[in-house]
Structures are given as structure tokens and as C-alpha cells.
N, C-alpha and C positions, 0 to 999 in steps of 0.2 A: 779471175783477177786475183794475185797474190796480196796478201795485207801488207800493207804502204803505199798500192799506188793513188794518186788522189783523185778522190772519190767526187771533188768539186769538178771536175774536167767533163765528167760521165753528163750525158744527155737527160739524165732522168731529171723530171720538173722538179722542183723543189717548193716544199709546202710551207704555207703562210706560216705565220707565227705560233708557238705553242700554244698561247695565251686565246685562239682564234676557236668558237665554237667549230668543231668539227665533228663528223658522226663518219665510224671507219668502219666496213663492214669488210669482212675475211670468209675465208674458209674456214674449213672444220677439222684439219690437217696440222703439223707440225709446221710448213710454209705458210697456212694461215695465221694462226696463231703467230710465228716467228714476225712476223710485217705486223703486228699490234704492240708485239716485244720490243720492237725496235723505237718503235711513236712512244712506248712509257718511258726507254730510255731515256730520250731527248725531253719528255718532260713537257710531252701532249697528255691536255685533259680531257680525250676521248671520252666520246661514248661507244662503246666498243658494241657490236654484233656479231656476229660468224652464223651460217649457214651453208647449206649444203647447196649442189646446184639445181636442185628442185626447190627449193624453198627461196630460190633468188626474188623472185615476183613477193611474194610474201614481204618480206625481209624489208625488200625496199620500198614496197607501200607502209609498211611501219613505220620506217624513219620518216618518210617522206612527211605522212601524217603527225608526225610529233614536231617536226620541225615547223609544219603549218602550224600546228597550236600553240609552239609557244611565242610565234612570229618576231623572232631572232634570224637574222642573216647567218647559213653556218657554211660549210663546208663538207661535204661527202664524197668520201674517199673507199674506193673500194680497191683490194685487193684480192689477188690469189684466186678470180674467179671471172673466165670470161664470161662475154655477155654476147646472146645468138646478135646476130644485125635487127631483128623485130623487138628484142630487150634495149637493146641500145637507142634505137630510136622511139621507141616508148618513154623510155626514161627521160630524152631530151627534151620529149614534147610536154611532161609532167613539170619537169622543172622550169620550163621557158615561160607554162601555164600561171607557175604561183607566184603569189604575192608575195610572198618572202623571198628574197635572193638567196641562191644556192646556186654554189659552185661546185663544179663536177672535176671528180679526178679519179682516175682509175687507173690501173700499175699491174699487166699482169705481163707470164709470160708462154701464154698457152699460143702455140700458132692456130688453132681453131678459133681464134679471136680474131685473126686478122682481116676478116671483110670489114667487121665494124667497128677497129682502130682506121682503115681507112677512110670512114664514113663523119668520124667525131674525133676532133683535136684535143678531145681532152681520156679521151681511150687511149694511154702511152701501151704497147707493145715492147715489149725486150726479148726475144726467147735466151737468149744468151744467161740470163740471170733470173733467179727465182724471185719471187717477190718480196722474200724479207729483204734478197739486199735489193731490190728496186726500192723497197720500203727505208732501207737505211741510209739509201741514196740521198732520198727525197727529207731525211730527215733530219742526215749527218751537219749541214749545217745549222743546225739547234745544241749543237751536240759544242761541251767542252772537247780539249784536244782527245784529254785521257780516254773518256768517255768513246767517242771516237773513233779511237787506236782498238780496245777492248771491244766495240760490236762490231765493227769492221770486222774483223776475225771469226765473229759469232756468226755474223750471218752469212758469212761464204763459208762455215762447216754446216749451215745450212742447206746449203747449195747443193756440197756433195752429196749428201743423203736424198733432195728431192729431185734433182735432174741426174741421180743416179752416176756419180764419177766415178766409175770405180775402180782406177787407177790413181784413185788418192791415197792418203796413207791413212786418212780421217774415212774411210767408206764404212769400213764395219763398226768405229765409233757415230758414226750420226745414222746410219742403221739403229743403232740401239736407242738414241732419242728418238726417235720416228715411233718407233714401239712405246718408248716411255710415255712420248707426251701422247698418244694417241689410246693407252691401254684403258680400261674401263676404271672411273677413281671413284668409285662407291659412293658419288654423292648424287643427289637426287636429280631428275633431270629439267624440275624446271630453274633449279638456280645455275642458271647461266655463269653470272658476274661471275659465282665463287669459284665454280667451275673453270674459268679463264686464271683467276686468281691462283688457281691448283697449280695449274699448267704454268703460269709465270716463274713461280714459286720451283719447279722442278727443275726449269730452263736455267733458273738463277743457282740453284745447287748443284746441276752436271756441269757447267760451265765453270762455276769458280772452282769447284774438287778437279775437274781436267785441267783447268791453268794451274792448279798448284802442283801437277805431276801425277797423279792418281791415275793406276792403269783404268783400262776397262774392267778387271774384276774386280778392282776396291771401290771403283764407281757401282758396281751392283754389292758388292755385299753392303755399302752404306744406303740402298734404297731405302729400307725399313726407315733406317733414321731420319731421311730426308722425307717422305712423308710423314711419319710422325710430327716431324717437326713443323709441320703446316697447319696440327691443331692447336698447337701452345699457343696458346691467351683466347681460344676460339669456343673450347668445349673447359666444363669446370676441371680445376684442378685434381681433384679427385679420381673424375675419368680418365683425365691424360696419365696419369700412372699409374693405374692399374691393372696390373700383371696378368692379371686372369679375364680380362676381355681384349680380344681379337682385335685387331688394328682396325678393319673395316665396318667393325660394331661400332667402332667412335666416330667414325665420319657417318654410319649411318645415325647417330645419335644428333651429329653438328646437322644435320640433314633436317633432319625431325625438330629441333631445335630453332631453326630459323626459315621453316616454309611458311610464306603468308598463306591466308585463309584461301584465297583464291586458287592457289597450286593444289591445293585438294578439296575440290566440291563435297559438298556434303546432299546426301537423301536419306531420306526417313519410309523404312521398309518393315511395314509392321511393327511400327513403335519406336524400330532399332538405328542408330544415328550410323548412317552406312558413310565410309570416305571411298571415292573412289578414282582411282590413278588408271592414264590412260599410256598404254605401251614404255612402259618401265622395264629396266632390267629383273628379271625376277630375285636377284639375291639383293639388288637397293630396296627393293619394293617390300621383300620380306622383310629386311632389318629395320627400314624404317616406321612399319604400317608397327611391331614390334613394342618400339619406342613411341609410338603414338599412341597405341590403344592399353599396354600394359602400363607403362610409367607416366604416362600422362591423363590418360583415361580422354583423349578427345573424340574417340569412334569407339561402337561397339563392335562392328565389325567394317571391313574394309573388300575391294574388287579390283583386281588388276583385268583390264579390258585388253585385249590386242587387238589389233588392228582387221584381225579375220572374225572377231565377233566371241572368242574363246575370251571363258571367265575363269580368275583363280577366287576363290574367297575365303578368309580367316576371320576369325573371330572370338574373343573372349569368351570365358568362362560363360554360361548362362544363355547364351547366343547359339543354337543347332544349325551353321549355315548350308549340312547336309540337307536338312529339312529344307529349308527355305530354297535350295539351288533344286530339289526336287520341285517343288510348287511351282518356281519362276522361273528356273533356266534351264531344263531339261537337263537335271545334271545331279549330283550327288555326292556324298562321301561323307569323311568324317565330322561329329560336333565343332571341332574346331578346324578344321581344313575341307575346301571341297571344292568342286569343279564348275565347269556349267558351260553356258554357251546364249548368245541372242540369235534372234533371227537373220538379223542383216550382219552380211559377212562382209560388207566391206565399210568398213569404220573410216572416215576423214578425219574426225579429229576428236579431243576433249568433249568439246560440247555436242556433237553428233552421238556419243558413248550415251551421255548421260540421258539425251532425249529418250536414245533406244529401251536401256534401262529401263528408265521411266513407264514407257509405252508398255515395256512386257508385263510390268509388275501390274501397271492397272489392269492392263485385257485379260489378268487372269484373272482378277480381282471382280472385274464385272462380271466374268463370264462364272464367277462364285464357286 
């Protein structure tokens, strides 16, 4: 669909009012994300989600459960993510179940969705259209005209990039947001929000530098700038201009800077206050664990867990995590860096890490 045709005529449902508790859960994609860009435009005060298609079950017994607790009527909107026919009717039978009234809407445009859009009238099906503009369909009337005219645009160079058009003239420019919003943004991984927040933020600065004429290479040589420009007023003044730390030292600083306590568990291993982070990227997890144990002194040392059971471990001065990865993790190396490993190789999650852990350090500890 070229930008003017009107968007009121399109079959897509149209969502309650912005002012209406809603919970919007997305994908993990450029089109997910794009269908949450579209709901802030219009001036939805979301609570936003994204997950991947394994984590769907997850994901939506969380809302699900929050939305029990605060027993508020809301609205749940899912995009960018089909649902198998046994998800779908799970889902209907959860919500018919609670006490709270919840309205179901979901907007994608996967054709492997379509046994259980035929199944549930509130599963809309499009393939023709990606979900952000399903999403800015649905959302356009909230929308001033301007407002309007500006994402209309936006979300069909959406298009091109996720249903792959590549006889547009926009393919190799939304190829490069594809990349951008999807590339790894050094911030820690359980802050979600700020993480969404990144991604709006970049959406919002290749859009307006491309409206105002900017090729594709002026759009990349002002990258630098455009991130940067997402920690001003975020991280102190002093860090944001200073020339001799690395752009991605400051976002691992804003990282370090505003994780609650709960994002990084704490054990006590031989005296020594351990944090320990579970399947991180390894350059967030270095620069952050950095800023937490040298400039702030909150751990003495720290454990990046992956998910096969492989341990990384650092540690401040005065801390031998060589030693200590010999005693407990069959593992070794330097005073302040070194390896290791537990016994159970297949790790579930956070709190399954920390049990394992646990477990190894006492059986050696009994076993004296």
C-alpha cells in the first residue's frame, strides 16, 4: 500500500482508546518492535513485552498474572508472533477463566497462523502486511492527521525490509534498520524497558535524518552520534564527554548504574560477595561486572553462567578466582580471570544457575 491510501477503509480492528489499560506483547525483531513504535506514537500507555517464539508461554502467563493481581480490566494485544492452534486455545480458555475481564487481540501476518485465526475472531491474519502496519492500522485512528501521514510511511518502509520487497527503492535502506535495530546495544540484558527505549530512540533518529534527505552513508557515519545521543541526561555529565572511554563503556556504565538488586543475585563463596549473571553477552557482562566491582565495589567477584554449564569468573584485586575455580569448578587460570564449568549442562534459567552453583560449592565443601 503506497502512503495516502486511507488507512480507515483497511479491515484491520481498531484498538480501544489510548487512555485504556493495555498490555502489548511483540516480537524481538525490527517488525516487533516497529508494532509498539507505532502504539507510542498514537499516544498508548503500554506496557510493553517482546519475546521470542519460545518464550511465548512464558511471556503471557506473566501478563496474564499481573493483570490478575492488579484486577484492572486491560486489554492484550499481541503482535508480530503467531500462536500454534493448542497456544491459541489455551490462551482463550485462561482468559474466559479470570476474574478480571481481558480483551484479546492479536495482529500478525504469519501464514502458519492461520488454523488458529480460523479458530478465534480475535486472531486478525493479514499476510499481505507486516505487523507494524497492522499495528499502525489499528492504531492510526488515535493518530493526529500529521502524526498519521509521518507513520504511515514509516511503517510500510517497514514492510519492505520484513516481507523482503525487494523491488523497492527503500530494500537496501530498511535492510540497514533491520541490522540497526536488531544489532547488539551493550546494555545489560535484563533491563528490557531501556533496551525497547534504545531501539525507539534509533527508529526515531533514522527516520527523521532519512525524511530530511540524508543518504544511506550520512545515515551511517552519524550512527556514533545517534547513540551517543541516547545517554545524555542518562549517565553523569562527566562520562558523556569523555574522550577517552569507549562509547560502549558508557552504556555499560548506564547498565551498571541502574540494575536492581534482583538482576544480579548475589552468593557468598568463601567470605567473598560473588554476583552472578546468567547467559550475557560476554563484552556487556565484562564491562558491566567492571563498573560494578572496581567503581562501585558492590561484588568481589562475579560468574558469567551459560546455559551448557560453562563458567567465566573475574575478580578484584585480593580475590584468586583461579584458586577458587580449581576447588569448585574444575576449572582454573588467572588471579583475576578464570574459567570453570558445573556439573549440569543444561541450565533453564537464572535461578536453576544459582541452585547449581550453590550445590557444587557445598559438596565440595562437605566432602572437605
Amino acid at each position: 500500500m503506497a502512503p495516502g491510501v486511507n488507512t480507515m477503509s483497511m479491515t484491520t480492528p481498531v484498538l480501544p482508546a489510548p487512555d485504556t489499560r493495555l498490555y502489548h506483547l511483540s516480537h524481538t525483531d525490527l517488525d516487533g518492535y516497529g508494532a509498539q513504535y507505532m502504539l507510542r506514537a498514537a499516544g498508548f500507555r503500554a506496557r510493553y513485552h517482546n519475546a521470542d517464539y519460545r518464550d511465548i508461554p512464558q511471556a503471557l502467563d506473566g501478563i496474564l498474572n499481573r493483570i490478575h493481581a492488579e484486577g484492572e480490566a486491560a486489554t492484550l494485544l499481541i503482535t508480530d508472533l503467531n500462536l500454534t492452534v493448542d497456544q491459541a486455545d489455551g490462551l482463550a480458555r485462561r482468559v474466559a477463566s479470570m476474574k478480571v475481564p481481558v480483551q484479546l487481540q492479536l495482529l500478525d501476518h504469519h501464514a502458519t497462523g492461520a488454523q488458529a485465526a480460523e479458530k478465534h475472531d480475535w486472531y486478525h491474519l493479514d499476510v499481505e502486511r507486516c505487523a507494524t502496519v497492522l499495528a499502525f492500522e489499528a492504531a492510526a485512528p488515535h493518530m493526529d492527521e500529521a502524526t498519521r501521514a509521518r507513520f504511515e510511511r514509516r511503517a510500510h518502509f517497514v514492510d519492505v525490509g520484513d516481507r523482503w520487497l525487494k523491488d523497492s527503492a527503500d530494500f537496501r535502506r530498511a535492510l540497514y534498520l533491520i541490522a540497526l535495530v536488531m544489532d547488539e546495544d551493550h546494555l545489560a540484558p535484563p533491563l528490557t524497558d531501556l533496551k525497547r527505549a534504545y531501539r525507539f530512540h534509533l527508529l526515531d533518529g533514522f527516520f527523521e535524518r532519512m525524511e530530511a534527505g540524508a543518504s544511506l552513508e550520512e545515515l551511517e557515519r552519524g550512527l556514533y552520534d545517534l547513540r551517543k545521543s541516547f545517554l545524555k541526561g542518562r549517565v553523569e555529565k562527566r562520562l558523556f564527554n569523555e574522550a577517552e572511554i569507549p562509547l560502549n563503556d558508557k552504556f555499560h556504565a548506564l547498565s551498571a548504574q541502574v540494575l536492581a538488586a534482583e538482576d544480579m543475585p548475589m552468593l557468598t563463596i568463601d567470605g567473598y560477595r560473588v554476583g552472578v549473571f546468567y547467559n550475557w553477552p560476554h563484552e556487556v557482562w565484562r564491562g558491566v561486572i567492571m563498573e560494578l566491582m572496581e567503581n562501585q565495589n558492590r561484588m568481589d567477584m562475579a560468574i558469567s553462567v551459560r546455559g551448557n554449564g560453562r563458567l567465566s569468573l573475574r575478580a578484584n584485586p585480593g580475590v584468586d578466582v583461579g584458586q577458587l575455580s580449581a576447588r569448585y569448578f574444575e576449572g582454573g587460570g588467572h588471579p583475576g580471570a578464570a574459567g570453570g564449568s558445573l556439573k549440569e549442562t543444561r541450565l533453564r534459567d537464572l535461578p536453576h544457575a544459582l541452585r547449581c552453583i550453590q550445590a557444587q560449592v557445598e559438596a565440595v565443601n562437605k566432602a572437605g
